[in-house]
Each structure stands twice: as C-alpha cells, then as structure tokens.
C-alpha positions as CSV (number, residue, x, y, z in Angstrom):
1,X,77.0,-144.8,-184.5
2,X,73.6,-145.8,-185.8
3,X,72.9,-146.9,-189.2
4,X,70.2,-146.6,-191.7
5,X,68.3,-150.0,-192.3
6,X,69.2,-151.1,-195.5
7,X,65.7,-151.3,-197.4
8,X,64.6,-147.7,-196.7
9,X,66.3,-146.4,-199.9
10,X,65.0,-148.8,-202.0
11,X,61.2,-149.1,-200.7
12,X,59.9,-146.7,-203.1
13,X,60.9,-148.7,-206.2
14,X,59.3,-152.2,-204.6
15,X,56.2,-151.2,-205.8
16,X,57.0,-148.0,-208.0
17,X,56.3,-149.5,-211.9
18,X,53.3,-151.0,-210.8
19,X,52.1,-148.2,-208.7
20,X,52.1,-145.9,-211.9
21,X,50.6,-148.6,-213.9
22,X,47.7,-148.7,-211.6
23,X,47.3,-144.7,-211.1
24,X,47.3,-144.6,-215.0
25,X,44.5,-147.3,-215.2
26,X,42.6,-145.5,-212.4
27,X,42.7,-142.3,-214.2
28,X,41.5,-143.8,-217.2
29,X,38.6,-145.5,-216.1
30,X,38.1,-141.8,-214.2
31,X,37.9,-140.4,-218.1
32,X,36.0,-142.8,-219.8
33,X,33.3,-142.7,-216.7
34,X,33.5,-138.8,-217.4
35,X,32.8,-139.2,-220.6
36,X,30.3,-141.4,-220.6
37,X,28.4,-139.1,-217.7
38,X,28.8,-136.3,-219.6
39,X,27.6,-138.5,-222.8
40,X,24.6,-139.3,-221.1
41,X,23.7,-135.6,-219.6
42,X,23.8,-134.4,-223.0
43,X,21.3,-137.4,-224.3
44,X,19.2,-137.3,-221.5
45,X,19.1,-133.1,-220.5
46,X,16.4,-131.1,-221.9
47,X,17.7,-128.5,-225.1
48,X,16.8,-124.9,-224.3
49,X,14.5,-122.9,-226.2
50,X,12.7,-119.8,-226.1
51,X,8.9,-119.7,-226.2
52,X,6.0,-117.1,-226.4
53,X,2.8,-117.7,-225.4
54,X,-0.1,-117.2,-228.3
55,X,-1.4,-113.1,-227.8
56,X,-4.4,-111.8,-229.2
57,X,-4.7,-108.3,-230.8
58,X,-4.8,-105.8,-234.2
59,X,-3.1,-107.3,-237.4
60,X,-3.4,-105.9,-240.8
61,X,-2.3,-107.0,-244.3
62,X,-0.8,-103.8,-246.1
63,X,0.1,-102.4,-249.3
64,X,2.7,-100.2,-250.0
65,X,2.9,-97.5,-251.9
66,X,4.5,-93.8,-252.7
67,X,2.7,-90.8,-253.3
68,X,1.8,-87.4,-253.9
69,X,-0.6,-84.2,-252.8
70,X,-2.6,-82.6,-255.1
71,X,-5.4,-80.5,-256.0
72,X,-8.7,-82.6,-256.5
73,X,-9.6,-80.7,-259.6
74,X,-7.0,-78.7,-260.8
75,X,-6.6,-76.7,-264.0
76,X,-3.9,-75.9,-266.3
77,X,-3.9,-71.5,-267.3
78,X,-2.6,-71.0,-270.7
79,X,-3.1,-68.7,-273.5
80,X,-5.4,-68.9,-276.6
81,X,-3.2,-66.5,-278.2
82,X,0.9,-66.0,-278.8
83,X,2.0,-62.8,-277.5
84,X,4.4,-62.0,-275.5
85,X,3.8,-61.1,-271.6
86,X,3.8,-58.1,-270.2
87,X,2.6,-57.9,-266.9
88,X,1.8,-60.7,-264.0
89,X,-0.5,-60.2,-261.8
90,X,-0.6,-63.4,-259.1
91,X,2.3,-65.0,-257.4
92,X,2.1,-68.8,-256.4
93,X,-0.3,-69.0,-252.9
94,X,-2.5,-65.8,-254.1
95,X,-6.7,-66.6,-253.8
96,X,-8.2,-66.1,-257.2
97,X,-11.8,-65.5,-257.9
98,X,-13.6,-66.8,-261.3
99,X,-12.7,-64.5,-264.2
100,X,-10.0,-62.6,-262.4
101,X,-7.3,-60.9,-264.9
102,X,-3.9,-63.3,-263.7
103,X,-1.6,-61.6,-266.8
104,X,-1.4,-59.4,-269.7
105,X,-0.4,-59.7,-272.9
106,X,1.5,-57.5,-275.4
107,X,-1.9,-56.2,-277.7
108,X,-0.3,-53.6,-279.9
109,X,-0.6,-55.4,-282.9
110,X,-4.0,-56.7,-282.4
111,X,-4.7,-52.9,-281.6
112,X,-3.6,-52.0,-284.7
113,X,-5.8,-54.5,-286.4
114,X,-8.3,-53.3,-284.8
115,X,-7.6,-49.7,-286.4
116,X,-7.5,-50.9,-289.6
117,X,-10.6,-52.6,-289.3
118,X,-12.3,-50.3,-288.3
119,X,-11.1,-47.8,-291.1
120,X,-12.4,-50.7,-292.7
121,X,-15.8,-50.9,-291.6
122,X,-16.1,-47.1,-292.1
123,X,-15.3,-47.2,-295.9
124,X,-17.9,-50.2,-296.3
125,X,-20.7,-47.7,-294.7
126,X,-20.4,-45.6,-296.5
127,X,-20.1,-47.7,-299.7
128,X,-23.4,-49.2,-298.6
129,X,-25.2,-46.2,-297.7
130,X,-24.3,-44.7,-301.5
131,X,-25.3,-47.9,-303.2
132,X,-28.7,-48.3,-300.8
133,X,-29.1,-44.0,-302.2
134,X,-28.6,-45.2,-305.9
135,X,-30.8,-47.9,-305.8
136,X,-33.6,-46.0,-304.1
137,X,-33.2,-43.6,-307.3
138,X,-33.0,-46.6,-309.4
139,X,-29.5,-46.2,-311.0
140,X,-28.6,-49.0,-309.5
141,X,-29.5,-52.9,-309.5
142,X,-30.5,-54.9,-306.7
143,X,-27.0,-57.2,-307.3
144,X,-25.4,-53.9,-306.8
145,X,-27.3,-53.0,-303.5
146,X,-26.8,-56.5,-301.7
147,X,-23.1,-56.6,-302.4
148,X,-22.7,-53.1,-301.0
149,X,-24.7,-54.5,-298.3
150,X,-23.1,-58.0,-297.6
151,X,-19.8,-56.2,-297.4
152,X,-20.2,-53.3,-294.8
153,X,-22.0,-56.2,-292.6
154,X,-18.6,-58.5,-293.4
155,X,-16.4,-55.3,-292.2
156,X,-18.8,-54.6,-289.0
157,X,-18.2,-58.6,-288.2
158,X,-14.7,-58.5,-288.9
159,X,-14.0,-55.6,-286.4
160,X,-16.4,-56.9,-283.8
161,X,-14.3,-59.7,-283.9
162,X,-11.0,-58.3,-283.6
163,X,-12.8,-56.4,-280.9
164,X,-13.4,-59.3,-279.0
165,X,-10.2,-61.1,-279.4
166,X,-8.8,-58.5,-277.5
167,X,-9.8,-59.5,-274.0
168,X,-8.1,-62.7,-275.0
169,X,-4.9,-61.0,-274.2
170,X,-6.1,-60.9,-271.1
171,X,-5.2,-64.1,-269.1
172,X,-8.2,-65.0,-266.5
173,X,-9.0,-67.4,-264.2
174,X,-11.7,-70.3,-264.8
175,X,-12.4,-71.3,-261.3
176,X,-12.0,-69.7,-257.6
177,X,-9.1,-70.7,-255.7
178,X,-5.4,-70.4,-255.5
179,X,-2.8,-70.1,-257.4
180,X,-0.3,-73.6,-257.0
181,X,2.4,-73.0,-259.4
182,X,3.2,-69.9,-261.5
183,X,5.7,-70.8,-264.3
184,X,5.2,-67.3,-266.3
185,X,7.4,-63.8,-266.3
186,X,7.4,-61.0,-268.1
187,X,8.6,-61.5,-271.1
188,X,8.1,-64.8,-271.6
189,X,6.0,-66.0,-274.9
190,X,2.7,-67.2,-274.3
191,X,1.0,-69.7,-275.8
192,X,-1.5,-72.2,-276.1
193,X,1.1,-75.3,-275.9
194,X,2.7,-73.1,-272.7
195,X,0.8,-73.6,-269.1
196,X,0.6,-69.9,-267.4
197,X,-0.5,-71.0,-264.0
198,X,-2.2,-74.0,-261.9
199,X,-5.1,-73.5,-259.9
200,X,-7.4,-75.7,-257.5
201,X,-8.7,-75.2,-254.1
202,X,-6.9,-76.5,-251.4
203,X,-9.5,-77.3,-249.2
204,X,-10.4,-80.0,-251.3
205,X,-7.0,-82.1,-251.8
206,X,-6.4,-86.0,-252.9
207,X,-3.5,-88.3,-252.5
208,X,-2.2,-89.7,-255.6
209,X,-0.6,-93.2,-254.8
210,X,1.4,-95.3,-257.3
211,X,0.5,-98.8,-256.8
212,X,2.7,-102.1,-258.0
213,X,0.1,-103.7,-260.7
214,X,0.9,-106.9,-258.8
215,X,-0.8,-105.4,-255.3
216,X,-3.5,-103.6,-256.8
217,X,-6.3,-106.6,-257.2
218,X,-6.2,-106.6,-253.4
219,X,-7.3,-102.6,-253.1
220,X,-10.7,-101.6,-252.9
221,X,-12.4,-98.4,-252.3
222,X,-13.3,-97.7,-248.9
223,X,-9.9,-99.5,-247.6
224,X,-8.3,-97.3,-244.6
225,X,-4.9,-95.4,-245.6
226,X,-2.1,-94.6,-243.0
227,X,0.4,-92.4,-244.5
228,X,3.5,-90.7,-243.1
229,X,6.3,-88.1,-244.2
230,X,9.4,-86.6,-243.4
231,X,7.4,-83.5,-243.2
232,X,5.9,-84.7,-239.8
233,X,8.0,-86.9,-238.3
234,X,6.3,-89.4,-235.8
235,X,3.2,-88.3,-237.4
236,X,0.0,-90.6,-238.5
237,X,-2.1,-88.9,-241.1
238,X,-5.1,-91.2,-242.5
239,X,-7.2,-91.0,-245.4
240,X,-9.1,-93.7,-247.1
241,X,-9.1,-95.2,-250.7
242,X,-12.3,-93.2,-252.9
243,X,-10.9,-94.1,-256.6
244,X,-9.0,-96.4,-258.5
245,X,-7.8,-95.7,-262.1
246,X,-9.2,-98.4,-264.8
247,X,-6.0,-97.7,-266.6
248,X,-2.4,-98.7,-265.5
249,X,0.9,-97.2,-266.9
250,X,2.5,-100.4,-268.7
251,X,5.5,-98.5,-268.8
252,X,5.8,-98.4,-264.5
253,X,3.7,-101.8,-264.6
254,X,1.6,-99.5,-261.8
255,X,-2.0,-98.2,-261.0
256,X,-3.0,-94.8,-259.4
257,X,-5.2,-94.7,-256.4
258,X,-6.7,-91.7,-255.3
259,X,-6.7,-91.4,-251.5
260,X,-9.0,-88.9,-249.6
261,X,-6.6,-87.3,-246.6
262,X,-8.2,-86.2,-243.6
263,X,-6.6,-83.5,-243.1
264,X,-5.0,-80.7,-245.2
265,X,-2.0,-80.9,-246.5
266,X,0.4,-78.9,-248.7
267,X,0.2,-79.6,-252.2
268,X,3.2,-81.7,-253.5
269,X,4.1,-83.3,-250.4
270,X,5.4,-87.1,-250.9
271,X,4.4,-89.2,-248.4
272,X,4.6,-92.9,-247.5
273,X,1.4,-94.3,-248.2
274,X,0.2,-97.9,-246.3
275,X,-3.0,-99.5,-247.6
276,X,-5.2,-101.6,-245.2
277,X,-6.4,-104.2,-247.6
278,X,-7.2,-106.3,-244.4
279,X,-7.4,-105.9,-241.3
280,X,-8.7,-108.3,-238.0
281,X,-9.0,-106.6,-234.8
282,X,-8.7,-109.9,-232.2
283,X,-7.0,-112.3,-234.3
284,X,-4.8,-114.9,-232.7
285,X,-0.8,-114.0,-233.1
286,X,2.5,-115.8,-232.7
287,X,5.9,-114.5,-233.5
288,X,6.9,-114.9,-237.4
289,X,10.1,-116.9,-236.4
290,X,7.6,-119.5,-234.4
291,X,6.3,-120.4,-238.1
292,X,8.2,-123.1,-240.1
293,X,6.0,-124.0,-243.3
294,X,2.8,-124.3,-242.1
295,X,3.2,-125.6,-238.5
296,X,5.0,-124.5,-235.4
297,X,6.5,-126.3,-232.5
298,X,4.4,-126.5,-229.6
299,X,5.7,-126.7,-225.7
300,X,3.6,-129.2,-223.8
301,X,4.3,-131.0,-220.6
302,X,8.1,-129.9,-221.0
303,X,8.3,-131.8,-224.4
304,X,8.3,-130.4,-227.9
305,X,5.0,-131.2,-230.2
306,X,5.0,-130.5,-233.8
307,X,1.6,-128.9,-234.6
308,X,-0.2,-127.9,-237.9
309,X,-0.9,-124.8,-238.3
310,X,-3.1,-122.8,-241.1
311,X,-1.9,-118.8,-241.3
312,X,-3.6,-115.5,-242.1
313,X,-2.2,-112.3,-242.3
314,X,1.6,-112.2,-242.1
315,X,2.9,-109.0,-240.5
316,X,6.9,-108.7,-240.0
317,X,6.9,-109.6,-236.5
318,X,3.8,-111.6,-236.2
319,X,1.4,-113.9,-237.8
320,X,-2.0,-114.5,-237.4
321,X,-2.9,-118.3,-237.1
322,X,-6.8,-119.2,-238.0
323,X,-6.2,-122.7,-237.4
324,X,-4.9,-125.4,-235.5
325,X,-4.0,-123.9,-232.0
326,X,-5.8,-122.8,-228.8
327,X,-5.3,-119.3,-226.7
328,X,-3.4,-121.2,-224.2
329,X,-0.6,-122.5,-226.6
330,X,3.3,-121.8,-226.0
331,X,4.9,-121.8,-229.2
332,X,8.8,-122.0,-229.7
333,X,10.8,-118.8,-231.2
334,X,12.8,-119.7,-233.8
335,X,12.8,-123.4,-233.0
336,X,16.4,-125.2,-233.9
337,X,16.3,-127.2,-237.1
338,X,17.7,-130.2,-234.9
339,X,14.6,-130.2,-232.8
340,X,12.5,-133.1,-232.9
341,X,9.0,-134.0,-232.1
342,X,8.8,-135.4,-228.3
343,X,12.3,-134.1,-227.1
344,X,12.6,-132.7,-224.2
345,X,13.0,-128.8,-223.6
346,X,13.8,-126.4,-220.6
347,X,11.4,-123.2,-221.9
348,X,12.1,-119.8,-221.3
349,X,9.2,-117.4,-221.9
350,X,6.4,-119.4,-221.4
C-alpha cells in the first residue's frame, strides 16, 4: 500500500499569506497605473466640438409688426338728416357710381312741410301782388309795397328750400367704387352721428401696420415688406413702406406705417407684417450659437483660438460678422464654457 508524501496537503499554505499579499499589491499597482493612464488620456486627448465653416449669403434686420387691409381712401356714408330708413338699396361688395341713390329715407313729414310752404308762398303772392296794385293806384306807401314784397320772396326761399332738402333723404354716394361694409336696415334711424355705409375702391388698397414706438426710428419709406397670413398659408405677399404717420398713439406706445401690397387683397385681412430695415445680400455668416460677446472660437491647426469679432445684423440662426475673420474660418457651435484658448480639439463639421 502506497502512501501520500506528507507535504502535499500542506504545500498550498507554504506560500499562501504571502501569495495573496502579493496578488493584492499587483492589483493595486494595476489600478493606480489605470488611473493614472486614464488621468493622462483625459489631460492630454483633444475635447470634441462641433464647428461650421464661415458661409456667405442674404441676411436682413427685420421689424415686426401686425396689420391690417384697407381701402386707400375710404369714406364714411351717413345722413345729414334724422329720419328713419326705409329702403336699402346696396348690399356689402355692390360697385357704386358717384351720386348713386344707396338708401331712402322716411320724407313724409318733410313732404308735408313742403305743402305748407307752399300754401305759404301762395298766400304771400298774392299779398304782394295786391299791395304792388294799391301802390300803383297810390293807396298805398312804398313801406307798405316792400314789405309785401320782402315777404312773398321770404315764402318763395323758404319752400325752395324745403324743396331741396328733400333729396337729402336720399342717401348717395360721393365717390365710385364698392360698397365695404353696410351697417344700415330698414328701419333703422339715420343720422349724421350714424355711418350708413363704407366705400373705397379696391383696386387701390394699403396695409395698415402697427409699429412698437421703440422700432419705428429704424423704418424708412421705401423699405421692402414681406407679409404673410393664415389666409394663404406658405404664401409670401410683398409690399413696400410709402408712409409713416408723424403721430403715435401714446396710449399703444405705437406708430402706423402704411404699406403698399403688390397684390390685391381682401379688405380687412390681418396679416403678419416683416419690415426689411436692412438688408446685405453677400454678407459673411456664422451660426448665432458660435457668438460669445463679441468674439468666437476659432479651429486652427486642431487647436482652439479665441478670436475678436465685430457683428452686424443678427438673425435667429445666423449672424453676420463685418470684422475680424476671413472666408476660410471654422468657427465652433456653441463652444463649451470650459474651453480654453490653445486646447486641443477633434472638430466635427469643419
């Protein structure tokens, strides 16, 4: 019968305590040289950044504003006399022609003036011609004669002008054109404190904008207008600036500025109204993230270079720069707030 050699149970504990000792020391020295690789990959590795090379194209500085359509030279219908109404003769969209009857007016009363005026004017005839009879035959003075005179002319004025106040009961139009709004129905009360209709030709239109009173030093006449509604979705319509009202409102802290449209449009449509108080047609553009203050962070040679800029027109996604770089610049996007002039930098864009 063989037997084991006595040592071969206890070989592994000869050197065990010290075995571990060493494979923990090993694998600390493996951690600290881990760290201090990845310490030094991080120092010396260069930080990533996005970049956009410098572009050249359109900017333009802009002004907001809202507005309206309207008739270039409208005019307000309403009555020089109070009656009531009794017939209406135009609806809202109706062509007009200059002294075309648009309503009538009740005139019974003014009829019956008119009567008694006239009854009037008979009774001082014939007054006049028996006193111009008696003072022929001399039974009667000359103060006699003129009064009998003075007041059948007074009675022939007084109907002629009742006469004439009758076609004011007849509502006309001033101008040619067409008929915008229409706020009267029979019935109604007209009066001179009471607008009838609105006329104005639609072929000649303007664009009322409201302007902030804080904007409006930079408008000029002439300036290009790009305006857009919900009317005509996806839809440019252009105009350009002809007049600006001397006066603001202090109570909207505003100014109007009349815009000339191209194109026609329907009266009372709102619109989105963009005033080109600047524009550059090759100006040299960076993204608006790239800017920080007045300088940017350049990409040169794989390194980042702080450079001083001087900026023009800022749009909402770009910025024109009139100073300080070339056409062949890469500038950082949104560059970190940790990055520092010299570092290095892996670019992507560029």
């Amino acid at each position: 019968m063989e037997h084991a050699p006595a040592f071969t149970a206890a070989a592994p504990y000869a050197t065990g305590r010290g075995g571990r000792r060493l494979v923990r020391w090993i694998a600390f020295l493996g951690l600290i040289l881990l760290l201090a690789a990845g310490g030094w990959w991080k120092v010396t590795s260069p930080t990533s950044v996005i970049a956009s090379s410098v572009t050249r194209g359109p900017v333009a500085d802009v002004v907001y504003a809202t507005g309206y359509v309207e008739a270039r030279r409208p005019i307000e219908v309403s009555s020089r006399v109070t009656a009531p109404v009794t017939t209406v003769l135009v609806d809202e969209g109706d062509h007009v022609t200059r002294g075309q009857a648009l309503a009538t007016l009740d005139a019974q009363d003014q009829r019956h003036s008119i009567a008694q005026l006239a009854a009037d004017r008979v009774k001082a005839e014939q007054d006049e011609g028996r006193a111009l009879a008696l003072f022929r035959q001399g039974w009667m003075a000359k103060a006699g004669r003129d009064q009998a005179v003075a007041s059948a002319n007074a009675a022939r004025a007084a109907e002629a002008a009742s006469r004439a106040k009758l076609d004011q009961f007849t509502i006309r139009s001033g101008i040619s054109g067409v008929i915008l709004r229409r706020d009267v129905e029979p019935g109604d009360l007209a009066s001179a404190a009471k607008t009838l209709f609105e006329i104005g030709d639609p072929k000649q239109l303007r664009v009322t904008a409201t302007v902030d009173e804080r904007d409006i030093p930079m408008v000029r006449t002439g300036a290009h207008v790009m305006m857009s509604t919900e009317a005509y979705p996806g839809r440019i319509l252009k105009g350009e600036v002809y007049e600006i009202t001397p006066a603001g409102d202090p109570q909207q802290r505003a100014f109007r500025v009349r815009v000339r449209p191209d194109t026609i449009l329907p009266v009372g449509l709102t619109l989105e109204v963009n005033i080109m108080v600047a524009e550059r047609q090759h100006a040299l553009l960076v993204p608006a993230g790239a800017i920080r203050g007045q300088s940017v962070w350049l990409v040169e040679h794989g390194r980042a270079r702080r450079a001083a800029v001087q900026t023009g027109i800022r749009g909402t996604t770009r910025t024109e720069i009139t100073r300080g770089l070339s056409d062949r610049a890469c500038v950082v996007n949104n560059p970190p707030a940790t990055l520092k002039d010299g570092e290095r930098v892996s670019a992507k864009g560029c």
